[in-house]
GUBAVO-651474 format. One record per residue (C-alpha): residue number from 0; residue in one letter; x, y, z. Coordinates in Angstrom, 2 decimals, always signed. Layout:
N
num:NUM | residu:a | east:X | north:Y | up:Z $
...
//
This chain:
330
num:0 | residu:x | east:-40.09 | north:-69.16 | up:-1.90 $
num:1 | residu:x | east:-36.63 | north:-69.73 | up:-3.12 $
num:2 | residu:x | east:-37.59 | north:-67.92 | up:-6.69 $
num:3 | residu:x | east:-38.58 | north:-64.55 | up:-4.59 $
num:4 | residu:x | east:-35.51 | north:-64.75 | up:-2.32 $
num:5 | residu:x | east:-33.36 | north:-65.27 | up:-5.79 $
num:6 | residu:x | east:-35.46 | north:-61.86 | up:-7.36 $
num:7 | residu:x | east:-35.06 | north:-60.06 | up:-4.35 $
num:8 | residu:x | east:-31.09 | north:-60.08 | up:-3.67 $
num:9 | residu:x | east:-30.98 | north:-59.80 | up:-7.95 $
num:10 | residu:x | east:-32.64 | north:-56.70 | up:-7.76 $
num:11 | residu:x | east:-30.98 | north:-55.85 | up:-4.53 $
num:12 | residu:x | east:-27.50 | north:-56.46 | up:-6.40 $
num:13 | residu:x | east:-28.88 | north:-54.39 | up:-9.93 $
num:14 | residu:x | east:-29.66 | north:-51.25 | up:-6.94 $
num:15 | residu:x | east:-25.72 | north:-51.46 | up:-5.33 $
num:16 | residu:x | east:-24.64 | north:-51.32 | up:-8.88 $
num:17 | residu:x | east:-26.30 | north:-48.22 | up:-10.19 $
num:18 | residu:x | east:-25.72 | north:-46.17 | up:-6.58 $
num:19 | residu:x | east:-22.08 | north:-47.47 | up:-7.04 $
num:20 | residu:x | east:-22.27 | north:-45.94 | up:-10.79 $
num:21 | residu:x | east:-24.21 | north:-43.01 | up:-10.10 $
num:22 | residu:x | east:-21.48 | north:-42.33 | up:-7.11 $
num:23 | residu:x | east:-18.76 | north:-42.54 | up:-9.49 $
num:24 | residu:x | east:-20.14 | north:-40.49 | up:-12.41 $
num:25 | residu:x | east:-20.77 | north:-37.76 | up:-9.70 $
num:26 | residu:x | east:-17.13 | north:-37.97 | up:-8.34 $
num:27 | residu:x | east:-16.05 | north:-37.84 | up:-12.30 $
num:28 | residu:x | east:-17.88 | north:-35.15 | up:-12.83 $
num:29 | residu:x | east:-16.40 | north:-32.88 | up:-10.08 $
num:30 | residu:x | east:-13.21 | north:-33.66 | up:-10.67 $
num:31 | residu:x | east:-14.14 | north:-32.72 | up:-14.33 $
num:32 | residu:x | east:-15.97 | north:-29.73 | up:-12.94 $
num:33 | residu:x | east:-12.87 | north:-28.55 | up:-10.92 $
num:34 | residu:x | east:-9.78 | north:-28.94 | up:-13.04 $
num:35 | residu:x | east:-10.73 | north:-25.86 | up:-14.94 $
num:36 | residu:x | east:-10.58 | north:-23.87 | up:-11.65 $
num:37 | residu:x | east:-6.85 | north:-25.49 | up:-10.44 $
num:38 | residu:x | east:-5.55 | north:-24.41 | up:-14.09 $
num:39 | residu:x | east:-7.06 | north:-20.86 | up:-13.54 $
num:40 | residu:x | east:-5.25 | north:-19.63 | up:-10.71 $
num:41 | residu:x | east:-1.57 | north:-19.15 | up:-9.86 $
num:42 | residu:x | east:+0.49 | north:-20.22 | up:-6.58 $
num:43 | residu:x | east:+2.05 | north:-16.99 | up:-5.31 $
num:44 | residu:x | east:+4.45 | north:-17.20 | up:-2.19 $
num:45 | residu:x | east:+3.06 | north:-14.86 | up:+0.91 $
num:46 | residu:x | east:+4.30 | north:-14.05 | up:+4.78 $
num:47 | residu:x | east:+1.76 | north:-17.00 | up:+5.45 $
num:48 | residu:x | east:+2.82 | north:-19.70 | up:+2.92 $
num:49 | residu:x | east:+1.33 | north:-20.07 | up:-0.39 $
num:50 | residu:x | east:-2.18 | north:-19.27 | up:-2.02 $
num:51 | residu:x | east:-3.39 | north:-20.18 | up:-5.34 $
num:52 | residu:x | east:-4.71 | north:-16.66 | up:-6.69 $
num:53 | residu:x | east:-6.87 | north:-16.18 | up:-9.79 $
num:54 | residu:x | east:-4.98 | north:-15.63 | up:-12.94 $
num:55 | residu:x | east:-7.81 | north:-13.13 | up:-13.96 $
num:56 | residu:x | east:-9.07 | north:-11.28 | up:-10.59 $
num:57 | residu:x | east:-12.03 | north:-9.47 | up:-10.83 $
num:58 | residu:x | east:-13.27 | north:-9.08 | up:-7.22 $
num:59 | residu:x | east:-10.16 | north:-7.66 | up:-5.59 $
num:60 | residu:x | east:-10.51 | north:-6.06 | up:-1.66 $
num:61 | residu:x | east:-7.45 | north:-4.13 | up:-0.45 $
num:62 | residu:x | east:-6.88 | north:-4.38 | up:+3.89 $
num:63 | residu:x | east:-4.48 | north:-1.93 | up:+3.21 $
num:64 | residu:x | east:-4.25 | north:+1.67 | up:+2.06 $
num:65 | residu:x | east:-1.03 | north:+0.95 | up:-0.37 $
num:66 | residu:x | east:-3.02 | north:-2.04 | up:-1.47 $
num:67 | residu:x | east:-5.65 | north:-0.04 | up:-2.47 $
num:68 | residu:x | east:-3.18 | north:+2.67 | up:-4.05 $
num:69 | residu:x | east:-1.25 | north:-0.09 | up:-5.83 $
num:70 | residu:x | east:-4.13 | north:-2.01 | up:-7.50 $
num:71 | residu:x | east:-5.57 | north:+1.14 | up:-8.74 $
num:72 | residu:x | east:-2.45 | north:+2.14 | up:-10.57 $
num:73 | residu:x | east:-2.31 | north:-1.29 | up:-12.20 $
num:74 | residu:x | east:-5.70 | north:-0.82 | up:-13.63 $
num:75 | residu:x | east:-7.63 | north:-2.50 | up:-10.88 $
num:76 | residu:x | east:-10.62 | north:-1.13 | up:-8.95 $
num:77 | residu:x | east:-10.95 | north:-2.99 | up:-5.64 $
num:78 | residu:x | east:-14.70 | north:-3.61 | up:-4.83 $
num:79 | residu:x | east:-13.52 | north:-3.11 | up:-1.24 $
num:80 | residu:x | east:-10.72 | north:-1.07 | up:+0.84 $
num:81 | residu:x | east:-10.61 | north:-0.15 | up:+4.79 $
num:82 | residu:x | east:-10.20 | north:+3.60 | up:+5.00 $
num:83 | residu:x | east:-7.07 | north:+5.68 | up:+5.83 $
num:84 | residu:x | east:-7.49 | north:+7.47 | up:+8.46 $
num:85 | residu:x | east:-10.32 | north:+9.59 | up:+9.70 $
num:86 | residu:x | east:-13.34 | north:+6.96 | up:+7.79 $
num:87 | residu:x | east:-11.49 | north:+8.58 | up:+4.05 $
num:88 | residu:x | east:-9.49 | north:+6.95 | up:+1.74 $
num:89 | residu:x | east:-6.59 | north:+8.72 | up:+1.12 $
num:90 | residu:x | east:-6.62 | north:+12.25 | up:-0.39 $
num:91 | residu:x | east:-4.22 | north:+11.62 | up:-3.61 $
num:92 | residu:x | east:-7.18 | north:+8.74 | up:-4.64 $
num:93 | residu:x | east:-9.68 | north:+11.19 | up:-4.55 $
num:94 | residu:x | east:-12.07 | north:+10.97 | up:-8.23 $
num:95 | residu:x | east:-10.71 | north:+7.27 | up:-8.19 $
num:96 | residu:x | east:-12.63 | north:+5.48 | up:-5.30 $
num:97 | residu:x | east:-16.24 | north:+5.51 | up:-6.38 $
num:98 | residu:x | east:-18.26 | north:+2.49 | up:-6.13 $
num:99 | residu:x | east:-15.55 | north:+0.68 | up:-3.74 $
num:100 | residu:x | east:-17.20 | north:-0.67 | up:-0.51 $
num:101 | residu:x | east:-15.93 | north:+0.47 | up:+2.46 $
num:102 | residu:x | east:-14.20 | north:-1.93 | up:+4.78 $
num:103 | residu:x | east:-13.59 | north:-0.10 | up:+8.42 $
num:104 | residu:x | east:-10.54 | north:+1.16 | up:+9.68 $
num:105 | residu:x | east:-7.35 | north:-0.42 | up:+8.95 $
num:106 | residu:x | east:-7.30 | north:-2.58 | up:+12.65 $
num:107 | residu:x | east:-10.34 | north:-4.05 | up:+12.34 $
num:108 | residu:x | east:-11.94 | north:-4.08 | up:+9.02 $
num:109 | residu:x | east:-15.76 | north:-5.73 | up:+8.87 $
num:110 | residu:x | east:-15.65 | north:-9.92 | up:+8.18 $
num:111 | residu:x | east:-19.33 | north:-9.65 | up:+7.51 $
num:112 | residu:x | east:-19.25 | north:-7.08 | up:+4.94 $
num:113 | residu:x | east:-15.98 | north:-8.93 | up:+3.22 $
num:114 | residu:x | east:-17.99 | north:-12.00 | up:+3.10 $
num:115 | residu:x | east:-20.97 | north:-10.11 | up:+1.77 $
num:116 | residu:x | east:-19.14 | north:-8.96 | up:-1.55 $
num:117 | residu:x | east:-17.92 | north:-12.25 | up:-2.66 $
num:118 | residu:x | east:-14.25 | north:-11.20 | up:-3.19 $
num:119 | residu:x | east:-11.99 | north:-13.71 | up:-5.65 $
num:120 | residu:x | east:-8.93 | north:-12.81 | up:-3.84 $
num:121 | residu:x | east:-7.74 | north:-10.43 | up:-0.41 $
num:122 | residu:x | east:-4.51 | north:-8.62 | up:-0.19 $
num:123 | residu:x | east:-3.39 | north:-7.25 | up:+2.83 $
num:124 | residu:x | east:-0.41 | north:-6.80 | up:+5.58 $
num:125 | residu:x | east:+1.17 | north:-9.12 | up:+8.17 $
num:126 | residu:x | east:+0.75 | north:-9.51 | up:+10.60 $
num:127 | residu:x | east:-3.12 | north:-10.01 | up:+10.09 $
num:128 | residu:x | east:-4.85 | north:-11.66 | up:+13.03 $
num:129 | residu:x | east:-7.63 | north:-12.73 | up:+10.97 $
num:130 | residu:x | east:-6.16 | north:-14.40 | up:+8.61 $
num:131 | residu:x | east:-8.21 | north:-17.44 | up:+9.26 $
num:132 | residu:x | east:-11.34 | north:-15.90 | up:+8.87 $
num:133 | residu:x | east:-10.44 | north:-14.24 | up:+5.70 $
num:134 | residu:x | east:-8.80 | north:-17.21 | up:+3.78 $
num:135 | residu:x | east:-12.10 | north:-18.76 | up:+4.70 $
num:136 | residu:x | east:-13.60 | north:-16.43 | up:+2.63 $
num:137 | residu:x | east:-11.22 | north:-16.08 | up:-0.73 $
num:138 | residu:x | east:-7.58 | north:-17.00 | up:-1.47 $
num:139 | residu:x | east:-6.08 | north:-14.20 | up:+1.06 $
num:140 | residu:x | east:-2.08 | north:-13.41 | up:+0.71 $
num:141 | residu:x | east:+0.05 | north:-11.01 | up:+3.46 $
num:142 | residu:x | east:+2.73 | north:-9.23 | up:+2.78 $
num:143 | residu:x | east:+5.55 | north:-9.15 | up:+5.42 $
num:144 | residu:x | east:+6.13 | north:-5.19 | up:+5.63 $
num:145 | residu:x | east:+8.75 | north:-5.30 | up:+8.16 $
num:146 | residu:x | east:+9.93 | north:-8.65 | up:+9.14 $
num:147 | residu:x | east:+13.23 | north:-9.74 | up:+8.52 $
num:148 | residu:x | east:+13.17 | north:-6.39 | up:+6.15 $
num:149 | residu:x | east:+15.89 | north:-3.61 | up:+7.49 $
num:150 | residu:x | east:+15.38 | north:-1.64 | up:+4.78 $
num:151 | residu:x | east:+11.85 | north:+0.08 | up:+4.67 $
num:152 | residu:x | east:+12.03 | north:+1.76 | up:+1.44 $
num:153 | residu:x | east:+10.25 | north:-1.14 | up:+0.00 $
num:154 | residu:x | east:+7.65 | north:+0.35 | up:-0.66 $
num:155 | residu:x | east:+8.50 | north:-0.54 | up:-4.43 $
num:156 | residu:x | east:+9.03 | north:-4.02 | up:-3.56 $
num:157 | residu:x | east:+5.51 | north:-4.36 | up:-2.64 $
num:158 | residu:x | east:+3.62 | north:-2.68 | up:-5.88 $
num:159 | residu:x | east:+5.77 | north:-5.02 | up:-7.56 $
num:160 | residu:x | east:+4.26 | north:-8.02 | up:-4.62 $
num:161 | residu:x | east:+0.77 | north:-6.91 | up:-5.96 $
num:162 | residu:x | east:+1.83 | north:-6.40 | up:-9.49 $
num:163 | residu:x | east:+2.48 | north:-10.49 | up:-9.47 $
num:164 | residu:x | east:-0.61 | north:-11.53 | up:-6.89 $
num:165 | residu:x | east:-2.75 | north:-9.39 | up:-9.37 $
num:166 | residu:x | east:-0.45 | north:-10.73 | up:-12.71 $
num:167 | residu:x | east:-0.19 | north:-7.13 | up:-14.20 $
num:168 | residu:x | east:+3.46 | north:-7.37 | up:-14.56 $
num:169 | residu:x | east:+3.72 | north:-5.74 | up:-17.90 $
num:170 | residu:x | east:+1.20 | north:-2.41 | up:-16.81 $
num:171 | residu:x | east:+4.19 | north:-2.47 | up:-13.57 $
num:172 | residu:x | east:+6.80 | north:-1.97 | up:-15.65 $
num:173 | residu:x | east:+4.80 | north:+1.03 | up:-17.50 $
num:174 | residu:x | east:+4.17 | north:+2.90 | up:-14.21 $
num:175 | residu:x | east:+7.89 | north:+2.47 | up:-13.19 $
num:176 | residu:x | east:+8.54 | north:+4.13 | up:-16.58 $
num:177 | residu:x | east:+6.32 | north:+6.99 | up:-15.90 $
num:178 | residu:x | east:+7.90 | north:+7.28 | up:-12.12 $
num:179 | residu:x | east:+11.41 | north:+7.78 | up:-13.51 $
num:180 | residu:x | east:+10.53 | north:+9.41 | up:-16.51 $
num:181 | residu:x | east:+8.78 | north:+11.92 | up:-13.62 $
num:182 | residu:x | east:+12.05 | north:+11.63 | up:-11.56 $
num:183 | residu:x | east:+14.28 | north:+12.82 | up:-14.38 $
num:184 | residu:x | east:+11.89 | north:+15.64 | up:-15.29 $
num:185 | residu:x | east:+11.86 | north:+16.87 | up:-11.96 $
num:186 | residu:x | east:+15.94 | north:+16.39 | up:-11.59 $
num:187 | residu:x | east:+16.41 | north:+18.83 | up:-15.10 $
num:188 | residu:x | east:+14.15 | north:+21.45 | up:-13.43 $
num:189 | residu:x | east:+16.00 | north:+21.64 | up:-9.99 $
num:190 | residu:x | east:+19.27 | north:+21.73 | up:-11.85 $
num:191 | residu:x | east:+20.18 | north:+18.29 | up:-10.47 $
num:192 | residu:x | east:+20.79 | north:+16.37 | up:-13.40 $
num:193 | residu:x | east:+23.84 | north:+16.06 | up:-15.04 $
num:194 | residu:x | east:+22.36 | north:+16.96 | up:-18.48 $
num:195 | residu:x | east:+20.47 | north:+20.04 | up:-16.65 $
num:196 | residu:x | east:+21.49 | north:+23.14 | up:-17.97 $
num:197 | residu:x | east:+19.70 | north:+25.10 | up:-15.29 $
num:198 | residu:x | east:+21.88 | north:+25.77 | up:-11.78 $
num:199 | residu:x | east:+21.19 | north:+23.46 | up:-8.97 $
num:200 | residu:x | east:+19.65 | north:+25.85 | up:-6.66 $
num:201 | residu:x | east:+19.71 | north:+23.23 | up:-3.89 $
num:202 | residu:x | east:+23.03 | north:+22.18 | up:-4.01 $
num:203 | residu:x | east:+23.99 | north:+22.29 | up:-0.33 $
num:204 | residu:x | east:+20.54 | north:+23.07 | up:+0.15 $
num:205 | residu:x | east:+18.79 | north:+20.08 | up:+2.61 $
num:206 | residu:x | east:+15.43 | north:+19.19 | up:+2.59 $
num:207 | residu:x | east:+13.56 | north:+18.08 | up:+5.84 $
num:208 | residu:x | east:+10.17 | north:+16.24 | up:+6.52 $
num:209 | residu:x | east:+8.48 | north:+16.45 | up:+9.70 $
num:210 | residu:x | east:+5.10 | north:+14.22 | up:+10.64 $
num:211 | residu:x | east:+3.18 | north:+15.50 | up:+13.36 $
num:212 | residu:x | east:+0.91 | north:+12.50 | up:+14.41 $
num:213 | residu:x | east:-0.63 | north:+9.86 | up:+17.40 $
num:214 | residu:x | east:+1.12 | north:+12.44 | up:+20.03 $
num:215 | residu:x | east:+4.45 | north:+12.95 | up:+18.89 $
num:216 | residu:x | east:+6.75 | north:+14.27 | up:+16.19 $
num:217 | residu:x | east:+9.04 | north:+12.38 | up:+14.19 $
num:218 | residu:x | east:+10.60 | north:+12.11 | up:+10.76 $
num:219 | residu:x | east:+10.90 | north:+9.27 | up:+7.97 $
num:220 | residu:x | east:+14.33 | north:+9.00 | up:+7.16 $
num:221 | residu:x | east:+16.17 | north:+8.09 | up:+3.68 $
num:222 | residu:x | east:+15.24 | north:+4.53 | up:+3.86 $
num:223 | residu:x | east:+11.90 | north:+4.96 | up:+3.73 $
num:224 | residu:x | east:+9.08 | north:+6.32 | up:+1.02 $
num:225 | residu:x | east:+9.04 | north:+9.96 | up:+1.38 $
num:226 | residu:x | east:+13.06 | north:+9.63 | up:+1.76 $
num:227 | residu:x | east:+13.27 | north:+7.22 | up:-1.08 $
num:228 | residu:x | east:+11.80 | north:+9.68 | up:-3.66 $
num:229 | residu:x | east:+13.70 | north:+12.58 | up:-2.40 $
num:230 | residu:x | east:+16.85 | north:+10.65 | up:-2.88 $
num:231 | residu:x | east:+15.67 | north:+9.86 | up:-6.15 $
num:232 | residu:x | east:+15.97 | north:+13.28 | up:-7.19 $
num:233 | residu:x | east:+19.07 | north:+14.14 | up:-6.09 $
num:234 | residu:x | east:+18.23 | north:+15.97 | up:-3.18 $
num:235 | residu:x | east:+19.80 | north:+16.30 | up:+0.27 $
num:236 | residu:x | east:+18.37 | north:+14.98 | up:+3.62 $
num:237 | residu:x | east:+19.33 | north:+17.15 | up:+7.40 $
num:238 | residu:x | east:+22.30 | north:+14.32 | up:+8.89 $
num:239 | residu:x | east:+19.46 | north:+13.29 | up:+11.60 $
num:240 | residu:x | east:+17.04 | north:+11.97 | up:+8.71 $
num:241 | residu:x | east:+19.48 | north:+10.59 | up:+6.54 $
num:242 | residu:x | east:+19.37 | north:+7.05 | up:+7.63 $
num:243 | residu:x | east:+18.00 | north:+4.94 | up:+10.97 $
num:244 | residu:x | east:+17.44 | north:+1.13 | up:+10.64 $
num:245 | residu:x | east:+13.31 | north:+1.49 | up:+11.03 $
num:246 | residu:x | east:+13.17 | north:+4.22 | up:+8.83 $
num:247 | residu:x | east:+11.69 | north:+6.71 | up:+11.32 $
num:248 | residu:x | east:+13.48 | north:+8.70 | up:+13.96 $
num:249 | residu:x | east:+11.12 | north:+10.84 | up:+16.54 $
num:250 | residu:x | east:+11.65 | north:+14.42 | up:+17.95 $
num:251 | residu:x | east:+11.03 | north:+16.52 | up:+21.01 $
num:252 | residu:x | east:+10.49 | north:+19.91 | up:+21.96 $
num:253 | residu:x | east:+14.41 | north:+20.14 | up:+23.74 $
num:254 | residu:x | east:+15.81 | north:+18.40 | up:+20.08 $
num:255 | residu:x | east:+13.61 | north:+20.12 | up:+17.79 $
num:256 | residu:x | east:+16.85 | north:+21.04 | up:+16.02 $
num:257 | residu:x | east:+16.83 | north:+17.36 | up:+14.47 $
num:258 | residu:x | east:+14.12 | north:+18.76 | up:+12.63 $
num:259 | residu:x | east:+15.08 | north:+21.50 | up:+10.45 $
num:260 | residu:x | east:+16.58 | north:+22.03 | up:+7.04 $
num:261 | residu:x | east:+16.89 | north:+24.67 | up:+4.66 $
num:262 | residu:x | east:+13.35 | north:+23.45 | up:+3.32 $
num:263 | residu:x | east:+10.70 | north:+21.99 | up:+5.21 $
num:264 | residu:x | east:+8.02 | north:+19.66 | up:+4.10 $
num:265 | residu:x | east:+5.34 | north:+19.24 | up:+7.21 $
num:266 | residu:x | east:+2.43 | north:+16.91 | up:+7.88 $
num:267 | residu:x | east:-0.11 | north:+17.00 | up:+10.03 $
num:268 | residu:x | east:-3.39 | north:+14.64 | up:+10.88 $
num:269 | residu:x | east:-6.53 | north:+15.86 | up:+11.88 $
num:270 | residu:x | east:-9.58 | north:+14.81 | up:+13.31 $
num:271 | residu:x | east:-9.38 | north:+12.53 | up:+15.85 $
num:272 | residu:x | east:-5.31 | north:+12.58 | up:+15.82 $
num:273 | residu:x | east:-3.58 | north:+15.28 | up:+17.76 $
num:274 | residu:x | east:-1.26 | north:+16.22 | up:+14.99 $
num:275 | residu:x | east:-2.56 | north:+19.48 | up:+14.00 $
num:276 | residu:x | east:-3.31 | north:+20.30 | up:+17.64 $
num:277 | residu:x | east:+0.20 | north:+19.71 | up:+18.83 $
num:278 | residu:x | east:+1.55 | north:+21.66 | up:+15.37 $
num:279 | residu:x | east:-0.60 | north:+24.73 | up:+16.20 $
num:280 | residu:x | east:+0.47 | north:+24.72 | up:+20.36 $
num:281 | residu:x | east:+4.40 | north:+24.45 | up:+19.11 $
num:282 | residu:x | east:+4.13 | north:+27.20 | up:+15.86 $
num:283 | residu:x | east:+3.52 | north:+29.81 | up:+19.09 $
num:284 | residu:x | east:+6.56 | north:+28.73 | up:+20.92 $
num:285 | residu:x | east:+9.97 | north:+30.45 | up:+20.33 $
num:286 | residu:x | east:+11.57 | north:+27.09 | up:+20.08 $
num:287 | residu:x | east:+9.84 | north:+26.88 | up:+16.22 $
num:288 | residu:x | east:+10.38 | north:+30.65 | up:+15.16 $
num:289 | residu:x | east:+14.31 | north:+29.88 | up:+15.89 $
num:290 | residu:x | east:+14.10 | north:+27.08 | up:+12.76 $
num:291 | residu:x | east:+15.83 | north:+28.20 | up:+9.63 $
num:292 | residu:x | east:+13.52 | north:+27.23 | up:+7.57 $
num:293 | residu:x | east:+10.55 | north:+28.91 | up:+9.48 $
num:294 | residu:x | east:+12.68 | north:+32.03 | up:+9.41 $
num:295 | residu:x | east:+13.57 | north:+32.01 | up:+5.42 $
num:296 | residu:x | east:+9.09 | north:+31.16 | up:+4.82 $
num:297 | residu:x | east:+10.54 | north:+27.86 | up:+3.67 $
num:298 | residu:x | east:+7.79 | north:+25.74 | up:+5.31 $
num:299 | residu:x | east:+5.49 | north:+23.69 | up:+3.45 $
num:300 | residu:x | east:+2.39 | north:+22.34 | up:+4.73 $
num:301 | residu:x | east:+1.27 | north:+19.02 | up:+2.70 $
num:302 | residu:x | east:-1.33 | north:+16.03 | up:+2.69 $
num:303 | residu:x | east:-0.03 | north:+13.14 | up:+4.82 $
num:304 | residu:x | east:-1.74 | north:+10.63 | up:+3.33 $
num:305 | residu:x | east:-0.03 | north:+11.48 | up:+0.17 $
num:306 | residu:x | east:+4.03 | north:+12.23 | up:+1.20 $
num:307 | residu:x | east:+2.95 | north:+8.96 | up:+3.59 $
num:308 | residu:x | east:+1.17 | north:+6.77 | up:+0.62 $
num:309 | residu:x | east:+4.27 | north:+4.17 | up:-0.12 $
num:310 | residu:x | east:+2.63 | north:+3.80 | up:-4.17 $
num:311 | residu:x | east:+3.64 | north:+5.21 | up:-7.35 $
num:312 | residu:x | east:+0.57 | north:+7.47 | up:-7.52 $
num:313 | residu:x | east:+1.06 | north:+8.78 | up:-4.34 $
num:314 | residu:x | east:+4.69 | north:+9.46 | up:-5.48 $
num:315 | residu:x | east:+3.39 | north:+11.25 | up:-8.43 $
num:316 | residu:x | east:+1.34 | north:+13.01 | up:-6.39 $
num:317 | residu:x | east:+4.69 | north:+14.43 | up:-4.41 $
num:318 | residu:x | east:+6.36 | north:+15.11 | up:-7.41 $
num:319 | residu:x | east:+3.93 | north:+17.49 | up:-8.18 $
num:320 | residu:x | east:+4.07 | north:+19.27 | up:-4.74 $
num:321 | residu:x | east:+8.46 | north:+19.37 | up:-5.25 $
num:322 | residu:x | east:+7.51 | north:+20.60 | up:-8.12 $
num:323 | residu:x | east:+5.36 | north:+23.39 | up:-6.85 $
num:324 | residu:x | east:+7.69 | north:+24.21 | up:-4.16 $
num:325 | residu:x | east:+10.96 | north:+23.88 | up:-4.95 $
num:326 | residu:x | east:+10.59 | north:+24.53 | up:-8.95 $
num:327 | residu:x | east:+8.33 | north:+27.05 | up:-9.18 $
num:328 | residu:x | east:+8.08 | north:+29.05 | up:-6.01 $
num:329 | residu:x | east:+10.65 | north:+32.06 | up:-6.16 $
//
């Protein structure tokens, strides 16, 4: 009796001690296992705190058009993007989106189908209500747009935020070449530059932008994308778009003064907006046909998804139109 109690709790003990062993060669082994994946990825600061983003991203989705944009021009094709406006991504992408999944609209992009693709990393803009949800899913950084920001030209600042989340410093700093190298060109052929031996035909020229859109009118002024690249090359903005701490100012019918210049750029969405409604009822009224530049043909109709696009290639994109319009129309 006493030998089978003694061979019972000995092989009782001999069981504890390999579950104990087997337990910690399994908890070794993870830790093993996982160390590779801390040393792969990079902490990056966001507007939520701090993610740990893969050094090497492969599966990229973009909850933002200048996300999308931006990654693109670094050499990255998202797998996934929410649309622009209008179920499209934006006009100056077009031959450069196939194959990427898309997401929804920009307010309430699809969890499911986010989930579904397996991303390594999300980018978009706060505030993001679902932020939970989609940190769940991958490593998922914000970027503040417009808090604590009074400037809203910074558009630049964030390709250079997804330039570091994505680690493709050194292709940034090649697309900034090409930008300015762009910039200059474009200065010599207006006459702007100092070095230009042509005459600056729009020396006290100004140059306005109008955005018809979501039921109103309004302008971006020179803190802002559109007004960033115009100041860039050396051209003037009307004195009501020259500067306004949000970057936008809005017009009525009874200002509609506020909105001309000797040359005007105009936008105008479609389809389920009202913009090119509300464009085509106020062309007909006299209040328009009394604008200079309506009355010297100097109104340009352009893509708003492009002069609105806040990333190098949809500035390269404009810098063609300025080109087109103000260098090589008589």
């Amino acid at each position: 009796m006493f030998l089978r109690r003694f061979v019972y709790l000995l092989f009782l003990a001999i069981l504890v001690c390999l579950i104990v062993w087997a337990c910690s060669r399994n908890t070794n082994q993870i830790a093993t296992s996982s160390k590779p994946l801390l040393e792969e990825c990079r902490v990056v600061q966001h507007a939520m705190g701090e993610a740990c983003v893969p050094n090497h991203p492969k599966r990229f989705v973009a909850l933002n058009p200048a996300a999308l944009g931006n990654a693109i021009a670094l050499g990255i094709q998202p797998i996934g993007s929410i649309f622009e406006f209008d179920k499209k991504f934006p006009d100056y992408l077009e031959g450069k989106t196939e194959g990427i999944e898309p997401l929804g609209e920009w307010a309430q992009p699809s969890i499911e189908r986010i989930a579904l693709l397996k991303p390594d990393i999300i980018v978009s803009w706060y505030p993001q209500s679902i932020y939970p949800q989609l940190s769940a899913i991958a490593p998922t950084v914000l970027y503040d747009w417009g808090g604590g920001i009074t400037e809203q030209n910074n558009w630049k600042q964030y390709f250079n935020f997804i330039a570091e989340v994505l680690n493709r410093r050194e292709i940034a700093q090649q697309v900034w070449q090409h930008y300015n190298q762009r910039i200059e060109q474009l200065k010599t052929a207006l006459g702007v530059s100092a070095a230009s031996l042509k005459e600056n035909r729009y020396k006290n020229k100004t140059i306005s932008f109008v955005n018809f859109c979501c039921g109103g009118m309004s302008s971006e002024t020179e803190n802002s994308f559109i007004g960033s690249i115009l100041s860039d090359a050396g051209l003037q903005r009307p004195p009501s778009q020259r500067h306004n701490p949000q970057g936008v100012i809005s017009f009525s019918e009874e200002n509609l003064y506020m909105a001309d210049g000797d040359v005007m750029f105009v936008v105008a969405y479609g389809a389920n907006e009202t913009g090119e409604r509300d464009l085509n009822i106020l062309q007909k009224k006299p209040l328009w046909k009394k604008l200079k530049a309506v009355q010297q043909n100097r109104v340009y109709y352009v893509d708003p998804t492009t002069w609105r696009g806040r990333t190098p290639l949809a500035a390269d994109a404009v810098i063609d139109d300025l080109f087109k319009y103000l260098v090589n129309t008589p």
